[in-house]
C-alpha positions as CSV (number, residue, x, y, z in Angstrom):
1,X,61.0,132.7,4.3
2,X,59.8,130.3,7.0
3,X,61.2,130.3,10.4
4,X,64.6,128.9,10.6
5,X,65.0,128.3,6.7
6,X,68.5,130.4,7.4
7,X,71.5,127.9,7.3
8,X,73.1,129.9,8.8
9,X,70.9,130.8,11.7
10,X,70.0,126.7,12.0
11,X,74.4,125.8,12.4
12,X,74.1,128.4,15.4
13,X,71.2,127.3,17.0
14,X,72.1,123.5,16.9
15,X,75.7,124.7,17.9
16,X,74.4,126.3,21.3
17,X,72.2,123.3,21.5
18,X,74.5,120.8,21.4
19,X,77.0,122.5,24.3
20,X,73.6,122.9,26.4
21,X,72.7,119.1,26.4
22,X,76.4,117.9,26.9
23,X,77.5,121.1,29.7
24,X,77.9,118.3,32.0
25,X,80.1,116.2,30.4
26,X,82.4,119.0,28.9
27,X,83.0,120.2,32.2
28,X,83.7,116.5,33.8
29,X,86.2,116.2,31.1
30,X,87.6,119.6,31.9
31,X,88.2,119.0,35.6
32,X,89.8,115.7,34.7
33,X,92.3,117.4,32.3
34,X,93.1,120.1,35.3
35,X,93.8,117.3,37.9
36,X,96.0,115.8,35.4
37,X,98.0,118.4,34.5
38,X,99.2,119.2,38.5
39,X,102.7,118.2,39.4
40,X,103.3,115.3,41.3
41,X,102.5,115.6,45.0
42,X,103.6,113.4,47.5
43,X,101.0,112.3,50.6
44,X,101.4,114.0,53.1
45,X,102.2,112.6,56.4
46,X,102.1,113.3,60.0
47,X,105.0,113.3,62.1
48,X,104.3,110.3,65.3
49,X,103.5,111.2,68.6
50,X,106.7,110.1,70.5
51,X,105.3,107.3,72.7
52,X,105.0,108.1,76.4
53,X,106.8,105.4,79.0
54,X,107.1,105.8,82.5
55,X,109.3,103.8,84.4
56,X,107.8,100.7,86.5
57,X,110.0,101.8,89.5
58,X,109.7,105.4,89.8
59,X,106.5,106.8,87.6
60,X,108.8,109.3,85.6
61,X,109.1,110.4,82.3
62,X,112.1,107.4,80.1
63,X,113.0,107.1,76.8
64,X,112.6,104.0,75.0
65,X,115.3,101.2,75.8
66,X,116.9,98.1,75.4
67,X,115.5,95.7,78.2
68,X,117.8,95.5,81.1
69,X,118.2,94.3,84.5
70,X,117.1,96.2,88.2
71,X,120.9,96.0,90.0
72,X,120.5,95.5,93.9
73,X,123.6,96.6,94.9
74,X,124.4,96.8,98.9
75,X,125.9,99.6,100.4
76,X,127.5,100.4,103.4
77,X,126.1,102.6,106.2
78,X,129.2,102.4,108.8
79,X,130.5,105.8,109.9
80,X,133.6,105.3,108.2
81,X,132.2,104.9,105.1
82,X,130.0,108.4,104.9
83,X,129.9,109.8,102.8
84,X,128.5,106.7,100.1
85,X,128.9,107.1,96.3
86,X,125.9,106.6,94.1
87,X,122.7,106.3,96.5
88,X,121.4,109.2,94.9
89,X,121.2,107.4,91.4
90,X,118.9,104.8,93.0
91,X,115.3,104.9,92.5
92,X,114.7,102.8,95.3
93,X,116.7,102.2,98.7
94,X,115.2,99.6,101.8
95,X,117.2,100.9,104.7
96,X,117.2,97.5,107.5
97,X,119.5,97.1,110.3
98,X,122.6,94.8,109.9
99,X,124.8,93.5,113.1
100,X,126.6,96.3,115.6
101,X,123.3,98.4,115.3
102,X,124.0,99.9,112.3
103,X,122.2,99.9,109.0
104,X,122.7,98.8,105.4
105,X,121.7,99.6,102.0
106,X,119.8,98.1,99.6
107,X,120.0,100.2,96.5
108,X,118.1,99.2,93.6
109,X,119.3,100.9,90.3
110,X,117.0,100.8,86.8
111,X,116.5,104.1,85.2
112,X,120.1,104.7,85.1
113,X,122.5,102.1,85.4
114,X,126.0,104.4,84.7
115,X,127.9,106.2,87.5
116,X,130.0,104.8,90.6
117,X,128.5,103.2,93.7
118,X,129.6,102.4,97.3
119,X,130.9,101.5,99.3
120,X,129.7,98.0,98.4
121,X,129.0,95.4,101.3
122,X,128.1,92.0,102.2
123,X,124.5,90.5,101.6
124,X,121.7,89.1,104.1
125,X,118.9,86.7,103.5
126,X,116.4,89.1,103.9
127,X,117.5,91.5,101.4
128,X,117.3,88.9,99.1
129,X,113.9,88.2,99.7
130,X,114.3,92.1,97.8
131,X,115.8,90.9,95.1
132,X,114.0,88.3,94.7
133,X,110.5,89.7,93.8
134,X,112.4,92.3,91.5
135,X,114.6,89.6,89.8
136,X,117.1,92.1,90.7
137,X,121.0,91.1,90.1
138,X,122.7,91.5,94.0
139,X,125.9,93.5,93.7
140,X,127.7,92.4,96.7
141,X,130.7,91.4,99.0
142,X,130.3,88.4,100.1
143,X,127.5,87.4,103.1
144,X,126.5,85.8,105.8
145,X,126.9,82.1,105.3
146,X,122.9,81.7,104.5
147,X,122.9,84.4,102.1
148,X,125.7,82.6,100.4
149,X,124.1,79.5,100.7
150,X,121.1,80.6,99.2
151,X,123.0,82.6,96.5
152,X,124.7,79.0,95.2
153,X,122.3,76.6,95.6
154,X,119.3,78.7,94.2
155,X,121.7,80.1,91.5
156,X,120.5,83.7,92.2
157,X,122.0,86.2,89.6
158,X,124.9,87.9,92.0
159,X,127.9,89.3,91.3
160,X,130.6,88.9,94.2
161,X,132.9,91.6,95.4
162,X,134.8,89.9,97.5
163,X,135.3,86.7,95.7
164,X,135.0,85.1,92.1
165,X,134.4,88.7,90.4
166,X,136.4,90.9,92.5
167,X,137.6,91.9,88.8
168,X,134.5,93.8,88.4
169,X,135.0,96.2,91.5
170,X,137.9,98.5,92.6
171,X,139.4,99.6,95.9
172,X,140.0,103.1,96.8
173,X,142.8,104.8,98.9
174,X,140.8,107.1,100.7
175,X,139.0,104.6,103.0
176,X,140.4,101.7,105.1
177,X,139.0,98.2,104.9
178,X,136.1,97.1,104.3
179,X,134.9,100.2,103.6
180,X,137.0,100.6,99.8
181,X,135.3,98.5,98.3
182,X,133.3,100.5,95.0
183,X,131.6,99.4,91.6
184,X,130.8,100.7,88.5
185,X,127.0,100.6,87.3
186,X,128.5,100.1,83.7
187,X,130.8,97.0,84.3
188,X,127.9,95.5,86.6
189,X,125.1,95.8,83.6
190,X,127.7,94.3,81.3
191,X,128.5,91.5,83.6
192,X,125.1,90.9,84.2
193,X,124.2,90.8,80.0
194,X,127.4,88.9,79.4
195,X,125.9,86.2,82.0
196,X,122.4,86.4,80.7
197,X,121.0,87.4,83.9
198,X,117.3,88.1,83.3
199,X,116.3,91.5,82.0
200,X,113.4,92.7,84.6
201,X,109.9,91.8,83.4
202,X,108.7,95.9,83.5
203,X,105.7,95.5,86.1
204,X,105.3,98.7,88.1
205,X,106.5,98.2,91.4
206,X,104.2,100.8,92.8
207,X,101.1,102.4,91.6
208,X,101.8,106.3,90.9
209,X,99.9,109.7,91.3
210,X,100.7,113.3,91.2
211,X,98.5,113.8,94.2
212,X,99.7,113.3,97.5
213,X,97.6,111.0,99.4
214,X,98.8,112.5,103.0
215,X,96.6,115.3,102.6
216,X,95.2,116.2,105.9
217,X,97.4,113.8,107.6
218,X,100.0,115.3,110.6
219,X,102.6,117.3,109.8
220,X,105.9,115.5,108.7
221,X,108.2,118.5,107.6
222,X,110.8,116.9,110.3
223,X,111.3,113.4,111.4
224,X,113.0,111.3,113.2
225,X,113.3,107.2,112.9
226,X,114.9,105.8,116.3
227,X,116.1,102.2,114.9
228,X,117.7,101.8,118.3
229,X,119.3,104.0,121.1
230,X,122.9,103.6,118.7
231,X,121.5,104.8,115.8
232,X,118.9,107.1,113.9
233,X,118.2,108.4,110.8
234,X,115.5,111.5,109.6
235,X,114.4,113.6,106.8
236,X,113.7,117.0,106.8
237,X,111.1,118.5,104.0
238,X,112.0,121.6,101.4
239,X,108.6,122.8,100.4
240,X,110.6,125.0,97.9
241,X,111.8,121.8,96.1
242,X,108.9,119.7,97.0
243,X,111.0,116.7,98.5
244,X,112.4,115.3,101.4
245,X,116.1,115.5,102.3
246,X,117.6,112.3,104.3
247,X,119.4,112.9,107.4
248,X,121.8,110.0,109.1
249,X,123.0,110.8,112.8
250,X,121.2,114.2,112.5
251,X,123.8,115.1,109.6
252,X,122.4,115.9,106.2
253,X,123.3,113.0,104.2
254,X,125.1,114.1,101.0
255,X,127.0,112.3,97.9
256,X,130.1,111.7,97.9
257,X,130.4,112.2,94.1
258,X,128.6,115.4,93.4
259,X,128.5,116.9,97.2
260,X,124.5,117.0,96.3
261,X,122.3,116.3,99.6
262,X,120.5,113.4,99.4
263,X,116.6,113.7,98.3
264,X,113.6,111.7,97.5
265,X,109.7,112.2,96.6
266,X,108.0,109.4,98.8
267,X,109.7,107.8,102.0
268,X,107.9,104.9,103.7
269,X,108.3,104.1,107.2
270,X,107.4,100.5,108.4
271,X,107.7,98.1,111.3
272,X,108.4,94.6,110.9
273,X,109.7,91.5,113.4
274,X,113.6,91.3,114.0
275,X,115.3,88.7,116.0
276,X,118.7,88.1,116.6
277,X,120.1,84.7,115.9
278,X,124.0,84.5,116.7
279,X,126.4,86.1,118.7
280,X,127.6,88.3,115.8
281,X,124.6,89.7,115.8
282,X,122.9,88.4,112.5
283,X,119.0,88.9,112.3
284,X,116.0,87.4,110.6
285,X,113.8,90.0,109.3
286,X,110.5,89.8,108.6
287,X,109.8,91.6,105.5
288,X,107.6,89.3,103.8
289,X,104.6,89.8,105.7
290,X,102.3,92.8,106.2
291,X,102.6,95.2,109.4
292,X,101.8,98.7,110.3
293,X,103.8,102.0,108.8
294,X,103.9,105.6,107.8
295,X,104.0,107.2,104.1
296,X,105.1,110.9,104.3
297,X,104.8,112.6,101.2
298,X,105.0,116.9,100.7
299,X,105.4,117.3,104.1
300,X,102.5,115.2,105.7
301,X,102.4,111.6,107.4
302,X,99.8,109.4,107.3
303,X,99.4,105.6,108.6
304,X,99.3,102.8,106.7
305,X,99.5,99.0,106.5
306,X,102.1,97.4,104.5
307,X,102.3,94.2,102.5
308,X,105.2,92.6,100.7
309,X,104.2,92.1,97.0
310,X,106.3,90.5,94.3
311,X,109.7,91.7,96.4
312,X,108.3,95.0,97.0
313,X,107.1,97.1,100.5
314,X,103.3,98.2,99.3
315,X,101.7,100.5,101.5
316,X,97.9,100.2,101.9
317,X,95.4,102.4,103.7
318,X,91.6,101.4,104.5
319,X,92.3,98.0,102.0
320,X,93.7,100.1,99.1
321,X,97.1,100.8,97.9
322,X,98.3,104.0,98.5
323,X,99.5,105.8,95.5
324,X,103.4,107.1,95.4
325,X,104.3,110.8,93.7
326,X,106.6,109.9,90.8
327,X,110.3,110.3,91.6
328,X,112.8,108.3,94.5
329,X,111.2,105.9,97.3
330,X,113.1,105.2,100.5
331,X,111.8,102.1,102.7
332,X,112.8,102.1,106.4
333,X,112.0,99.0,108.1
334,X,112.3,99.4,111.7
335,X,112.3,97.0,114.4
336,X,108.6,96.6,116.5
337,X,110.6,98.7,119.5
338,X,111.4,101.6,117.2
339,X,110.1,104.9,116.8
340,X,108.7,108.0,114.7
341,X,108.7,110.9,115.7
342,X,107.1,113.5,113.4
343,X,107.2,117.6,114.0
C-alpha cells in the first residue's frame, strides 16, 4: 500500500489540516460570538467634580447661586444703639466718622443676604463713592441733602427707610428714636430684584491668600484706633481662633442677635483727608485717593499704602497689592490727626 492510500487516514489528516490553516479565523469568530452573548452593560460614568467658587468679597468656600446684588446697608454706631443687629453677617464693613464724633457703618452684605440688620441710618456722599464701585444697593434712612441729591438725580439703586419705602423696614420697642429703625436682608434682596437693581458683576474685590503677609511685621495682638479724643475703637487677637475681635469704647463689641462677639480675618487701618463743611458737622471724606495705612492680619501689623479701586480700599506694599486671608474685612478710615497704637 503506498503512503496515505488509507481513506481513512487521508479524511484525518486533511481534517487537522484544515483547522491548522484557518486557527485564526475560528478563533476571531469565537471571541465575536462571546462578546455577543454578554448582557447589556451600560457606560459607565464618573460622578462630576462639584465645581469650586469662592466668593469675589471674602475668598471662602460658596455654593453655586442665582446672581444677586452686594446690599450696602448703613448702620448706626451711636451709644444708644449698641448693641447693632447683623454686622456680623457682613463680609465687609468701612467704619468712617459721621457728625458729633461718632462713627457709622457701612455694611456690605453678599454671601448671605438673610437675617436682620440695624440699626439702619442715614447716608453720606462718601459712602456712596462705596457703593458705587461695588454697584452695591444703599439700605438707608434718609441723608444728608447731597447724598440725597446724588441718590435722585444719578438714579442710584437705594432703598429709603425713612421715606418712599419705609414699608420695607420695621421699628422696634426697645430703642428710642432714631435708633429703631431695622431691616430685613430678605425684604431688601427682594426689593432690590423686584426693581431690577443690577445683580453685582462677581469681580474680586480683593486678591486672597492663606498666608499672612504681616509676617515679621510688629506685633498687633492689641490695638487701639484714636479717631478723635470722643471716640475709639480696637481689636484684640485670639490666636486660638486665629481672628481678631472688634472692640468699640474699649468694650467687646458683640451681636445683638446671637450675643456672638464680633470677629474678622483681615482689618485695614487707613488715613485719609476729612474736612468739616457745616455747622452740623457734615464732612467730605477723601476716600478716593491713595494714603498711607496698616493691615494686621494673625496678630501682626504691617504698613501699607492704600488705593481706592473700583469702590474698594486696596492695600499695597512696595507697588503690590497685598493679599487678604479669606474670611471678614473691616476698613477703618481715620482722619490724618488720628492714631494707632499697636501692643
Amino acid at each position: 500500500m503506498k503512503p496515505f492510500e488509507n481513506e481513512e487516514f487521508n479524511i484525518d489528516f486533511k481534517w487537522r489540516d484544515l483547522v491548522k490553516r484557518n486557527f485564526g479565523i475560528v478563533s476571531l469568530l469565537l471571541a465575536v460570538l462571546l462578546v455577543a452573548c454578554q448582557p447589556d452593560s451600560a457606560p459607565v460614568t464618573r460622578p462630576e467634580k462639584p465645581e469650586s467658587l469662592m466668593s469675589p468679597i471674602t475668598g471662602t468656600p460658596v455654593e453655586k447661586e442665582e446672581p444677586k446684588p452686594v446690599i450696602m446697608a448703613m448702620i448706626n454706631n451711636h451709644p444708644a444703639a449698641r448693641p447693632q443687629s447683623g454686622l456680623q453677617l457682613a463680609d465687609v464693613v468701612v467704619e468712617i466718622l459721621a457728625e458729633g464724633e461718632i462713627t457709622r457703618f457701612a455694611a456690605f452684605y453678599y454671601n448671605r443676604l438673610n437675617g436682620v440688620i440695624g440699626p439702619v441710618r442715614s447716608v453720606r456722599d462718601y459712602y456712596l463713592e462705596l457703593a458705587d464701585g461695588a454697584g452695591a444697593v444703599v439700605a438707608h434712612a434718609g441723608g444728608s441733602p447731597s447724598a440725597l441729591n446724588r441718590i435722585r438725580e444719578e438714579k442710584k439703586p437705594a432703598i429709603d427707610g425713612v421715606h418712599q419705602d419705609e414699608k420695607h423696614f420695621f421699628r422696634v420697642d426697645f430703642r428710642k428714636p432714631p435708633h429703631n429703625l431695622y431691616a430685613r436682608l430678605e425684604e431688601l434682596s427682594r426689593v432690590a430684584k423686584q426693581r431690577d437693581y443690577p445683580d453685582y458683576s462677581g469681580k474680586p474685590a480683593y486678591q486672597f491668600s492663606g498666608e499672612a503677609v504681616t509676617r515679621g511685621g510688629k506685633a498687633a495682638g492689641k490695638v487701639r484706633l484714636i479717631y478723635h479724643k470722643l471716640y475709639e475703637a480696637g481689636y484684640q487677637y485670639d490666636p486660638a481662633k486665629q481672628q481678631y475681635v472688634r472692640y468699640t469704647e474699649g468694650e467687646m463689641q458683640t451681636d445683638r442677635e446671637t450675643g456672638e462677639p464680633i470677629t474678622m480675618q483681615n482689618v485695614l487701618v487707613i488715613f485719609a483727608k476729612h474736612k468739616v463743611l457745616d455747622y452740623v458737622g457734615h464732612r467730605s471724606v477723601d476716600i478716593t485717593g491713595q494714603g498711607k495705612g496698616y493691615l494686621l492680619q494673625q496678630g501682626k501689623a504691617v504698613p501699607i499704602e492704600w488705593k481706592y479701586r473700583d469702590g474698594w480700599i486696596v492695600p499695597y506694599r512696595d507697588g503690590k497689592e497685598c493679599t487678604l486671608l479669606p474670611g471678614k474685612t473691616w476698613v477703618n478710615v481715620l482722619p490724618e490727626t488720628g492714631e494707632v497704637l499697636l501692643q
